[in-house]
C-alpha positions in Angstrom: 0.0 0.0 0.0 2.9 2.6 1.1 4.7 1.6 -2.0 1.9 2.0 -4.6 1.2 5.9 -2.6 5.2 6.5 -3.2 5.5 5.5 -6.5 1.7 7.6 -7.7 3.7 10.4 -5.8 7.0 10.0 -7.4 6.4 8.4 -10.8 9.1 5.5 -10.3 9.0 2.4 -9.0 12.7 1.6 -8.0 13.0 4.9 -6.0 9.1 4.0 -4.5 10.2 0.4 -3.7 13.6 1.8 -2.0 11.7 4.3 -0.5 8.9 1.8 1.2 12.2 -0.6 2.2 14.0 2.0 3.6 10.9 3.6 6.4 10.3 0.9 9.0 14.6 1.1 9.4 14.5 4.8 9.4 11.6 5.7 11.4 11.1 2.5 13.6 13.8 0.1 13.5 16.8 2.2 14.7 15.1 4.6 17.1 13.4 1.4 18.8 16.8 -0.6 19.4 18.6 2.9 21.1 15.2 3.4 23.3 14.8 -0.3 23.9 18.9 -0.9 25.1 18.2 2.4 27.2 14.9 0.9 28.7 16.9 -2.6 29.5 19.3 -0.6 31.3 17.3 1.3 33.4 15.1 -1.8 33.7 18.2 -3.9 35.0 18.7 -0.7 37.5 16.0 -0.8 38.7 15.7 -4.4 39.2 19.3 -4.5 41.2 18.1 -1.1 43.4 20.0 1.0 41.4 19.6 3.6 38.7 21.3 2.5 36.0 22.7 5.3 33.3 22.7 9.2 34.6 25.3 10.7 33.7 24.5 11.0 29.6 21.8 13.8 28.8 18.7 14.0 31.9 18.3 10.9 33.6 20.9 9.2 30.9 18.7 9.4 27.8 21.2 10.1 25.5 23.3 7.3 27.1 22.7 4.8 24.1 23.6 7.7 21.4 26.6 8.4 22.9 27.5 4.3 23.0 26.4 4.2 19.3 28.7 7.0 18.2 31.4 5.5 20.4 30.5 1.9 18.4 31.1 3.9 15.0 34.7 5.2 15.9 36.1 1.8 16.9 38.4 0.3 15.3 37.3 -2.8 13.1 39.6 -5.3 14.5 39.6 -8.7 11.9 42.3 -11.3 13.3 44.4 -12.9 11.1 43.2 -16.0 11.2 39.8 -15.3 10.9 38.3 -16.0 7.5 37.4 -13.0 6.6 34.9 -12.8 3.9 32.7 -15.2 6.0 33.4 -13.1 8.7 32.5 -9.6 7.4 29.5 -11.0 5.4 28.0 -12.9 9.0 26.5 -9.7 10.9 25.3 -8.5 7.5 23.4 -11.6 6.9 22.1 -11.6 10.4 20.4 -8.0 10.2 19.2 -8.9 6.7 17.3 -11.8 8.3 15.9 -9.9 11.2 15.3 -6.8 9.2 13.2 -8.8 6.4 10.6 -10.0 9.1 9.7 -6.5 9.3 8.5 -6.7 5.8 5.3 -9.0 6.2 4.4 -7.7 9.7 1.3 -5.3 9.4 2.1 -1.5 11.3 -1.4 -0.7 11.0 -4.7 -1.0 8.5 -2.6 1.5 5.8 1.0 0.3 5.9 2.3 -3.4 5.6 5.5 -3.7 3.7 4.3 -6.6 1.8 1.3 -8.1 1.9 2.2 -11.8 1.8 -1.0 -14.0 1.8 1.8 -17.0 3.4 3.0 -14.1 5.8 3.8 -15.9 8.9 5.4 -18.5 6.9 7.5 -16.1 5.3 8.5 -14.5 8.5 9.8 -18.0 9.8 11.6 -19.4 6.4 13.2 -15.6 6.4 14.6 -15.1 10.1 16.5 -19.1 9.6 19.1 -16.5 7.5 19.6 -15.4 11.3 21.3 -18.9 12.3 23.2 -19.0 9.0 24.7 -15.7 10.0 25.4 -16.8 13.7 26.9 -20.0 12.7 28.5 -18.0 9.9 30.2 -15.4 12.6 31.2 -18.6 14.6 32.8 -20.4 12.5 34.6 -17.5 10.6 35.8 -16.0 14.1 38.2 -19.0 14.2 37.8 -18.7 18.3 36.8 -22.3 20.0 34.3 -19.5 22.2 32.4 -18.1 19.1 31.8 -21.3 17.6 30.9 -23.4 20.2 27.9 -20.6 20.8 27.0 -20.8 17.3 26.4 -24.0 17.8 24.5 -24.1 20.8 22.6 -21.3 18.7 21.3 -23.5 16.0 20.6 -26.4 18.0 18.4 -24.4 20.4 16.9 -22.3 17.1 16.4 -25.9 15.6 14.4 -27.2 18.4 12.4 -24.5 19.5 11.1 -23.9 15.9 9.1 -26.7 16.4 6.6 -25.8 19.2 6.4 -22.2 17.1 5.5 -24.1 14.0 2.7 -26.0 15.5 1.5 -23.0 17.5 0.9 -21.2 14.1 -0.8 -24.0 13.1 -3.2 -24.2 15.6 -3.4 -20.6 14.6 -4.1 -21.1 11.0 -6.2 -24.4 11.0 -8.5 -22.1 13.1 -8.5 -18.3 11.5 -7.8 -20.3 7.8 -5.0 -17.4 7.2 -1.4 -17.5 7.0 -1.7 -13.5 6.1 -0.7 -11.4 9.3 -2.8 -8.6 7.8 -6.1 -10.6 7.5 -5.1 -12.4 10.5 -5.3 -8.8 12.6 -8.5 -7.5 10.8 -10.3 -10.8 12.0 -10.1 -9.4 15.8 -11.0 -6.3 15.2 -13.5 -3.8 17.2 -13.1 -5.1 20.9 -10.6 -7.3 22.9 -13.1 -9.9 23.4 -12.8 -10.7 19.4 -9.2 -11.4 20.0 -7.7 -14.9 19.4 -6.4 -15.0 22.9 -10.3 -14.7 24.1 -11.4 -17.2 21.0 -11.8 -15.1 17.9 -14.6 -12.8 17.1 -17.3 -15.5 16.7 -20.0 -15.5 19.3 -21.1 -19.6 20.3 -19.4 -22.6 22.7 -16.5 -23.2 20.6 -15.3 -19.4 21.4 -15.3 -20.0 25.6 -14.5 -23.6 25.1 -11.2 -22.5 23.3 -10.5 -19.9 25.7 -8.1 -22.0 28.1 -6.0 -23.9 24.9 -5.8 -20.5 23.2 -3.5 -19.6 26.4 -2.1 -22.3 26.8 -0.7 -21.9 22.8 0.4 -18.4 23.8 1.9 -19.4 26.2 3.7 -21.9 24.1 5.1 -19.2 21.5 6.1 -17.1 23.9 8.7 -19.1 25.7 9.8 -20.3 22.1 10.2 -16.9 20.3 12.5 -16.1 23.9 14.7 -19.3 23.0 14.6 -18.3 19.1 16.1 -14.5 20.2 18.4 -16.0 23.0 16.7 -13.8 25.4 17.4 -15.4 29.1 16.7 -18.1 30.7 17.5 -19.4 27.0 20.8 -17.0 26.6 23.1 -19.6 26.0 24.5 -18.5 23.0 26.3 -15.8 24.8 26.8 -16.9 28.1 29.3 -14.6 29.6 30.2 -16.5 32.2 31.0 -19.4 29.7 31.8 -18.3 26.6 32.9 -14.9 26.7 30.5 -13.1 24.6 29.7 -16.2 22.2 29.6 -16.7 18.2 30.6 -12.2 18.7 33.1 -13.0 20.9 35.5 -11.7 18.1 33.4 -8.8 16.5 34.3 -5.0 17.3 32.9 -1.6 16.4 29.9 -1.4 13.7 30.1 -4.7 13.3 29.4 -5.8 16.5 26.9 -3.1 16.8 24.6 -4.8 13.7 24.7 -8.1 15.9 23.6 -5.7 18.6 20.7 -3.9 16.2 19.7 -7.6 15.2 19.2 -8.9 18.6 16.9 -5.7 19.3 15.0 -5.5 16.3 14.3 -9.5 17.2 12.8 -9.1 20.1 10.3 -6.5 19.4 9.4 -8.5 15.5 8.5 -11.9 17.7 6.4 -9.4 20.2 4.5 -7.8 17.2 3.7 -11.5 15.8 2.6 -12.4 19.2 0.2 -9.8 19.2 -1.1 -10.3 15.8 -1.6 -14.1 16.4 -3.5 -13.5 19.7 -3.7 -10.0 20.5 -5.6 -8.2 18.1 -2.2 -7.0 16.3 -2.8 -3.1 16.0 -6.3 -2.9 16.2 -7.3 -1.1 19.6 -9.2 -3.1 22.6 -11.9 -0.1 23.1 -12.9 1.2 19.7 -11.2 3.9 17.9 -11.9 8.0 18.6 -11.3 8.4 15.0 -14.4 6.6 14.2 -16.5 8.6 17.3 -14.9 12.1 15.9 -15.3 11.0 12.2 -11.9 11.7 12.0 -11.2 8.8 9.4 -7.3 10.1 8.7 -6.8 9.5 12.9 -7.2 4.9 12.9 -4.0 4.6 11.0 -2.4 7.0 13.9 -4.1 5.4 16.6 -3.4 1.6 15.2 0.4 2.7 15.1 0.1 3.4 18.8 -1.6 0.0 19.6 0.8 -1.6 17.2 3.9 0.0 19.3 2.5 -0.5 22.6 1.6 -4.3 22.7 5.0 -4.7 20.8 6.7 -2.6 23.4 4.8 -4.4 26.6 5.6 -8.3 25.3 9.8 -6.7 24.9 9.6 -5.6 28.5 8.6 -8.6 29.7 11.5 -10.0 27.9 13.4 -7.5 30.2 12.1 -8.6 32.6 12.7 -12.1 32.7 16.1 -11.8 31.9 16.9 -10.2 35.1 15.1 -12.7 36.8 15.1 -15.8 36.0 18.8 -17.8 36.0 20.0 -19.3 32.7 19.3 -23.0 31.6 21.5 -25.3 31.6 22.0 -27.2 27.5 20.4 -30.3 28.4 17.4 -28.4 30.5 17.0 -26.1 27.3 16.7 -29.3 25.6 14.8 -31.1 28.0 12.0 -28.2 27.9 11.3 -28.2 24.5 11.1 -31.8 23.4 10.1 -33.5 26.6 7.2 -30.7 27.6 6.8 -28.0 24.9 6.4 -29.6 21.6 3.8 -32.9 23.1 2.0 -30.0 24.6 1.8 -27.9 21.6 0.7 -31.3 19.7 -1.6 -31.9 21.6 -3.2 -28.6 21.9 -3.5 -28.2 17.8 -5.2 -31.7 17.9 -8.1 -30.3 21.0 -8.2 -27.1 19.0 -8.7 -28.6 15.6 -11.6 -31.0 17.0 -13.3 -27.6 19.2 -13.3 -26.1 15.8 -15.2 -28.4 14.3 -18.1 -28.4 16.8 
C-alpha cells in the first residue's frame, strides 16, 4: 500500500520500492533498538536497586547515542586468522534476516510492507538467514568461544522452531490465514474478538477455546524467547562461559549490527505475538477516529496499539532476563522436546476437534 502511494507520488518504482524498504529502518527500527537498550538498562537498574545510566543527557537518555557514536569510531579489528569474507558478510546476513521480518508484519490498516498471503510462513523461512549468519560469525571468528555458541545457537533455534510451528498452526487451521494482515483484521473492534479470548465468533466453541488458546500463547512465547536468545534461554552468549559467544571476536559497527539484530528480534517476535492473539494493532476499546469521524486519525491510533503491545511483550523479555537464572543445555533441551512440543501437539489436535463443533 505505502509503495503504490510512493510511487503515484514519485512516478518510479525503484525509487518507491527503496523508499517503502528504507521507512520501518528509518523511522522505527533504529530509534526502537537505542530506546529499547536504554529501557533494558534502566530496567536492570531498577531491578538491582540501582539507577542504571545518569550521567549522559537527563536521567541518561542520550546514554545509548553516545555508546552508538562510540561503536562507530572503533576500530574494526579482523584477526588474522579469521576467515574473513565469511566473517564480514556474517553480521550483515544476520540483520538482513531480522530486518526482512519487518517486511510481512502489518504497522497498521494503511501500511504493511508486503502483503504476503503465506505471511507468517514467510517470517519464519526468512529469520533461519539469522542462524546462517550466527553459525556463519562462529565459525569464521576461528575462536573455540564463538563457535561453540553458534552451535548451541542452531541447536536451540532448531528445536524450539518446532513448538512455534505448531502453534501457528493451531493458529491457521483455526483463523484459515497464513496472512498477518487478515489475520489482525479478523479481531478487530473489541478485545473480546481477539484470538487469545477465541476469535470474534460468538457460540461454545469461542469460551470452550479460551483456556487452549492460552495455553498456545503461552507456548510461543517461551519459544520466540529461546529463538532471540533472550534469558533463561541465553546460552549462545553466556558470559560467564563463553565470553561473549559466536561475537566473541566482532568489534565496532560490526558488533553493533549483531547488537541492532538482537533488538529489532525481540520486538518482530512481540509484534507476531500480538497479531496471532492480541488483536495486532487494532485497539481493545474502539477507535476515537471513528467517534470524531476523524477517518485520517485509525492509522495513527493503530500505530500506537501496534507500538504498545509490541513494546509491553519486549519488557517482559526484560524482565525475565533479570530474573530468571540461565538453563543449563540439556534443561533447554529437556524443555522443548520433553514438555513444549507434546503439549503444543496436543493442543492443535483439542483445537482442531473444538473447531469443528
Amino acid at each position: 500500500m505505502i509503495y503504490e502511494f510512493f510511487n503515484n507520488l514519485i512516478g518510479n518504482e525503484i525509487i518507491a520500492g527503496f523508499i517503502a524498504a528504507s521507512l520501518p529502518l528509518l523511522i522505527f527500527i533504529l530509534p526502537f533498538a537505542l530506546i529499547a537498550v536504554l529501557l533494558e538498562r534502566k530496567v536492570a537498574g531498577h531491578m538491582q536497586d540501582r539507577l542504571g545510566p545518569m550521567r549522559v543527557g537527563y536521567h541518561g537518555i542520550l546514554q545509548t547515542i553516545a555508546d552508538i557514536i562510540k561503536l562507530l569510531q572503533k576500530e574494526d579489528i579482523i584477526a588474522r586468522e579469521n576467515d574473513k569474507l565469511l566473517f564480514n558478510i556474517a553480521p550483515v546476513l544476520v540483520f538482513a534476516g531480522s530486518y526482512a521480518a519487518f517486511a510481512a508484519i502489518p504497522f497498521t490498516s494503511a501500511y504493511i510492507g508486503a502483503n504476503i498471503d503465506l505471511g507468517i510462513f514467510y517470517i519464519i523461512a526468512v529469520t533461519g538467514l539469522v542462524v546462517a549468519g550466527i553459525l556463519m560469525a562462529g565459525w569464521a571468528s576461528n575462536n573455540k568461544y564463538s563457535l561453540l555458541g553458534a552451535m548451541r545457537s542452531a541447536a536451540q533455534i532448531v528445536s524450539y522452531e518446532i513448538p512455534t510451528i505448531l502453534v501457528v498452526l493451531t493458529l491457521v487451521m483455526f483463523t484459515g490465514t497464513t496472512n498477518l494482515m487478515t489475520l489482525s483484521e479478523n479481531q478487530t473492534a473489541y478485545f473480546w474478538n481477539w484470538n487469545i479470548f477465541g476469535g470474534p465468533e460468538l457460540g461454545l466453541a469461542k469460551f470452550l477455546l479460551i483456556p487452549f488458546m492460552i495455553i498456545a500463547f503461552f507456548i510461543i512465547y517461551i519459544s520466540t524467547l529461546a529463538e532471540v536468545n533472550r534469558t533463561p534461554f541465553d546460552i549462545p552468549e553466556a558470559e560467564s562461559e563463553l565470553v561473549s559467544g559466536y561475537h566473541t571476536e566482532y568489534s565496532g559497527m560490526k558488533f553493533a549490527m549483531f547488537f541492532l539484530a538482537e533488538y529489532a528480534n525481540m520486538f518482530a517476535v512481540s509484534a507476531i505475538v500480538s497479531a496471532l492473539f492480541f488483536g495486532g494493532y487494532h485497539s481493545p476499546f474502539g477507535y476515537l477516529g471513528n467517534t470524531l469521524d476523524m477517518q485520517w486519525l485509525i492509522p495513527v491510533e493503530q500505530f500506537f496499539w501496534f507500538t504498545f503491545k509490541g513494546v509491553f511483550f519486549v519488557f517482559v523479555q526484560m524482565w525475565l532476563r533479570w530474573t530468571l537464572p540461565r538453563l543449563r543445555v540439556d534443561q533447554l533441551m529437556t524443555a522443548s522436546w520433553k514438555y513444549l512440543i507434546p503439549i503444543a501437539f496436543v493442543n492443535l489436535l483439542i483445537v482442531g476437534i473444538i473447531t469443528l463443533i
